[in-house]
C-alpha angles and dihedrals in degrees: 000000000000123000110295112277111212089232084054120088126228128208105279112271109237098216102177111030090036103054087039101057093027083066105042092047085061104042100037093068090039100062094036094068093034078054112052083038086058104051095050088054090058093045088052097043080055093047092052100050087252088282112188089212102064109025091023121221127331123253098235138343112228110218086274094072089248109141122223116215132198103270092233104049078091087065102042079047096051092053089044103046099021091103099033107106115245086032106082097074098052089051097046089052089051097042097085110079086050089052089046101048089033087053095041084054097053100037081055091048083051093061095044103058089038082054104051087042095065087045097051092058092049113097109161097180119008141355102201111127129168108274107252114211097264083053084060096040088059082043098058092248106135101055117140100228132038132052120009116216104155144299124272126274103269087071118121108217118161111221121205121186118202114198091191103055081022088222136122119245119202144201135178114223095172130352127238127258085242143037109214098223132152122210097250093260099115130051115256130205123202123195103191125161113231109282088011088124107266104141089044101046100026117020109038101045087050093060091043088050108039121095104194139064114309130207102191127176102210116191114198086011092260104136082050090060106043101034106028096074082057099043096048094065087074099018150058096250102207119188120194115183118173099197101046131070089221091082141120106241128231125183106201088197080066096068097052087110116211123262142023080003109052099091084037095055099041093042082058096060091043092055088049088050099053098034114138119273085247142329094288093064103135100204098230085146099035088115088069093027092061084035102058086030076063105042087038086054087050086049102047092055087046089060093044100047103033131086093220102074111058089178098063102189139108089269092067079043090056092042091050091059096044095058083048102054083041087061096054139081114222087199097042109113094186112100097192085093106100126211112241098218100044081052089045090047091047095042107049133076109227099226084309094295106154093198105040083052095053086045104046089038084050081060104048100043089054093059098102116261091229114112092215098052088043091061093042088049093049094049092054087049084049091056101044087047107034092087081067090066090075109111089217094056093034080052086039099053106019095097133018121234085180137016146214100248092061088078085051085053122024129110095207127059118259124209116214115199116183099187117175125169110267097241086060099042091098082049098044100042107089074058088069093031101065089045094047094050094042093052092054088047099054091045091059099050116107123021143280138227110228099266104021118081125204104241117070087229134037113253138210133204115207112189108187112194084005096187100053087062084066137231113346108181100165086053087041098053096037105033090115096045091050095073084077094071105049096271125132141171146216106183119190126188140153106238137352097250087073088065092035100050085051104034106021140251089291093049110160104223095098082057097044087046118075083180136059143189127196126186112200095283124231095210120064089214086057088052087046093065111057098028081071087056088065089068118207135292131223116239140167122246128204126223120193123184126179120193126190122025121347097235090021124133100231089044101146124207129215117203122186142168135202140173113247140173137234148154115286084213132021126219088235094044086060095043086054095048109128123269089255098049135094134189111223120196119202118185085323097315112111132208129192101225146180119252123243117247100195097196090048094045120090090211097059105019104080092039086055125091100017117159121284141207108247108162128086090238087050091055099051090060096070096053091057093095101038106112099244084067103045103131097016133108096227092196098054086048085054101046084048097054092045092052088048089055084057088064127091092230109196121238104191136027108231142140120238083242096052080060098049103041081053094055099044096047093055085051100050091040084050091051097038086064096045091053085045105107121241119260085249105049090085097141114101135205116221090195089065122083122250109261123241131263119262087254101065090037082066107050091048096053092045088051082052099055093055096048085051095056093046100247130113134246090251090040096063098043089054098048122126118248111239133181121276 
């Protein structure tokens, strides 16, 4: 534990009954044996006729006339005449006093330590206690490499709080003998405030320290900056940025594998999109939620499998569904009026795959037949998808420069960086999110021997800001059992209440995490409730009580002594840790650390702010030798994909006149119910005219809307059909 701050208890001083004993089991051996010494020195100087020669001189006469002799000449004596003959009689009979006191002296020592023992292994209330640093070497807490959450206590790290920028600004003065630092083998959880120092102590030294494959949410692109340089000397640096042009691109349509898996794996990525805004989501709309989860699913496989769609991406899926919904009335009641992509998904072939036909047909049949549910499905389809809309995500997300599967296969270690501007991280984050989750989900998938793990190389997830990525069930639910496969986690957020507000009071990442980080917290309750995890320790209390005059002579004293319990920690003493310092839990044994400052630091500094690779074409270069690539030429597939975007690809196959006619057909029904007398307008005037039949209302307003738009009747019927 670090140096006592004075916000920081110690164990209650026992100022009466400590020292006391404290004295008295250290003097009362010692006289006793003085003593008896003593007393044997002066039993041999009498036997010898207090002869100068053999015990020397006393130490001192009292007025008697009685001399005083150092208490060990008996035993110099005893060595040097022990074996001169004469001798041996007069040192037995004066032996004695010596055995007595040396005897009373052990057997005390004995009690003592018997005593201590059983106390020792008395603890009433509590047993927590502060880890000490042979506590964190048996933890694995002193590794080299792996994941960085702080130094040990004898650090010296100046701390400078500015109100006015209400950030923390460090400064290593000198380093710790130790970095306290686990292999990467455990999930972490680090509760940090903004400008605490996350990045400096926590994130960045984790990325310059960490050997194996990395997943790192970086908002603002700052890790990128300053560890990718590094990172990219033993591993494959990818960068994919949603809202630049200068991205690796990744098409999530790409990894729904053939097969037996292909519903499983689009359906996948239709659950993820459609998962509840947190656990408290309360499924009013789950009717339409599992309906358009089903339809997108349907859609998904039709893009993939069908020649009519070159860009095969969830844009063309969200464009798919738009025409659609264009094309349909949300007040029409006549369901003649067929819904083009459902006709599009029945009719084609799907490059002649049978299964994907019955599936994707399955999907579209189920879509209800009223007119009025369609277009409430479809609109809940439009909302989860219309981010995709966006040219710099469709750009983002229409191709894939890496996979998925290249963490599943690869020999050397890959670094993933999702960096977004901070202002769009709330609007791009069902982005990540769908990646993130997909990615877990794949991992998971099969099954593992004890011992053995599924990826090649261990991989950690570092989410920065986690909760602002939004609700993650499946990570919530499986975060422990992901560690089989090769999966970890360092999660980093600002406050419980993040967690809380998304997943709940009884949220399950303190039990998924073996370690934890805690910046000096801003909220007592956050304190709270860490400072329980600490658990309660067993002390002693003294109790004093003083009865008659306060400077009398009979005053009387009472002194008394019971076992209490208390809080290791309280919620205000950790509010109150220095600015440099850090509380680090262990599997429920805390230490009071240093913070890492990675530019001050000789370990980090010179690995930081290496050149990166920050072009498109750059970073391309570092996805020619991922698995996935082997035997392409990755920039001629770029520079495909990028001429085919410049195209104006077609969605749906439809004359000009099959548009028209639709149109025109909603119009006129629309019309002809408007025209439709009310229930209660029975009453009929014989002066007006009958009406016409339906028929003939059609045909003039027909008539009305070509004369409107310029074109003849024979003009139009001989029109050429042209792609819509």
């Amino acid at each position: 534990m670090s140096k006592k701050s004075e916000f920081i208890r110690g164990k209650p001083t026992r100022k009466k009954i400590t020292v006391i004993m404290g004295i008295l089991n250290f003097v009362i051996p010692v006289i006793t044996v003085v003593g008896g010494f003593w007393w044997s020195t002066q039993v041999f100087a009498r036997l010898m006729r207090y002869n100068p020669h053999i015990v020397r001189y006393p130490l001192f006469r009292f007025p008697s006339g009685y001399p005083v002799y150092n208490p060990f000449v008996y035993f110099g004596c005893f060595i040097k005449y022990f074996l001169r003959p004469g001798f041996d009689v007069y040192l037995f009979r004066s032996i004695k006093p010596a055995l007595i006191g040396t005897a009373i002296a052990i057997g005390f020592i004995i009690l003592y330590v018997i005593r201590s023992l059983r106390q020792k292994e008395v603890y009433l209330y509590g047993t927590a206690r502060w880890a000490t640093k042979k506590d964190l070497k048996n933890a694995g807490m002193f590794r080299e490499t792996g994941v960085v959450c702080g130094q040990t206590a004898d650090a010296k790290i100046s701390a400078e709080y500015n109100a006015k920028d209400d950030a923390v600004r460090l400064k290593t003065i000198s380093e710790g003998k130790k970095l306290l630092c686990h292999s990467g083998k455990t999930n972490t959880l680090c509760l940090a405030p903004t400008r605490s120092g996350k990045g400096v102590s926590v994130i960045i030294p984790t990325l310059l320290n960490y050997p194996h494959s990395v997943i790192v949410f970086d908002p603002k692109g700052e890790n990128w900056n300053i560890t990718a340089g590094f990172r990219k000397q033993f591993s494959h640096c990818l960068k994919f940025s949603p809202i630049s042009r200068d991205t690796l691109r990744i098409n999530i349509i790409d990894e729904i594998r053939d097969g037996d898996f292909m519903y499983s794996d689009a359906n996948l990525i239709a659950d993820i999109l459609f998962a509840g805004d947190n656990a408290k989501d309360s499924g009013t709309e789950q009717f339409f939620n599992n309906s358009a989860k089903d339809f997108v699913t349907g859609v998904i496989l039709h893009v993939k499998y069908s020649d009519r769609y070159p860009a095969k991406n969830l844009t063309t899926v969200l464009r798919l569904i738009s025409e659609s919904n264009a094309f349909f009335s949300q007040g029409q009641t006549e369901t003649d009026i067929k819904n083009p992509l459902v006709e599009a998904m029945l009719k084609d072939l799907h490059s002649g795959n049978k299964s994907a036909c019955k599936t994707i047909s399955g999907c579209a049949n189920r879509l209800s037949k009223n007119p009025k549910v369609q277009a409430d499905v479809l609109s809940t389809c439009f909302s989860k998808l219309q981010l995709f809309e966006d040219p710099l995500i469709e750009n983002a997300t229409c191709a894939s420069d890496f996979s998925i599967e290249d963490f599943i296969s690869t020999k050397t270690p890959i670094s993933l960086y999702l960096t977004v501007p901070y202002a769009h991280i709330k609007r791009i984050a069902p982005v990540f999110r769908l990646l993130i989750e997909f990615m877990l989900r794949k991992f998971s998938e099969g099954e593992t021997q004890y011992g053995a793990v599924k990826l090649p190389e261990d991989l950690l997830f570092i989410l920065d800001g986690f909760p602002i990525l939004g609700y993650f069930p499946f990570l919530a639910e499986t975060m422990g059992v992901l560690a089989g496969y090769g999966v970890r986690f360092l999660i980093i957020c600002q406050a419980m209440n993040q967690l809380v507000k998304l997943y709940g009071q009884e949220h399950p990442f303190l039990d998924h995490c073996e370690n934890t980080i805690v910046f000096r917290p801003r909220k007592p309750s956050d304190a709270k409730v860490f400072t329980d995890l600490l658990g309660k320790e067993s002390v002693v209390h003294e109790n004093i009580s003083q009865s008659g005059r306060r400077f009398g002579p009979l005053d009387n004293r009472n002194l008394a002594a019971q076992d209490i319990q208390r809080d290791l920690m309280n919620p205000d003493e950790l509010t109150k840790l220095d600015w440099n310092s850090l509380l680090l839990i262990n599997n429920g044994m805390p230490y009071i650390g240093k913070k890492v400052v990675y530019f001050d630091s000789p370990r980090f500094k010179d690995r930081a702010n290496m050149s990166v690779p920050q072009k498109r074409k750059d970073l391309l270069s570092e996805c020619v030798n991922l698995p996935s690539n082997k035997g392409i030429d990755i920039l001629a597939r770029s520079a495909e994909v990028e001429k085919a975007m410049q195209k104006d690809t077609p969605l749906f196959l439809m004359s000009r006149q099959d548009v028209r006619k639709r149109k025109i057909t909603l119009e006129n029904a629309t019309l002809a119910d408007f025209l439709e007398p009310l229930p209660q307008e029975r009453e009929r005037h014989f002066c007006d005219p009958a009406d016409p039949p339906i028929e003939e209302l059609k045909r003039r307003i027909s008539m009305l809307e070509l004369q409107m738009a310029g074109e003849s009747e024979n003009e139009w019927e001989n029109q050429d059909h042209e792609v819509f």
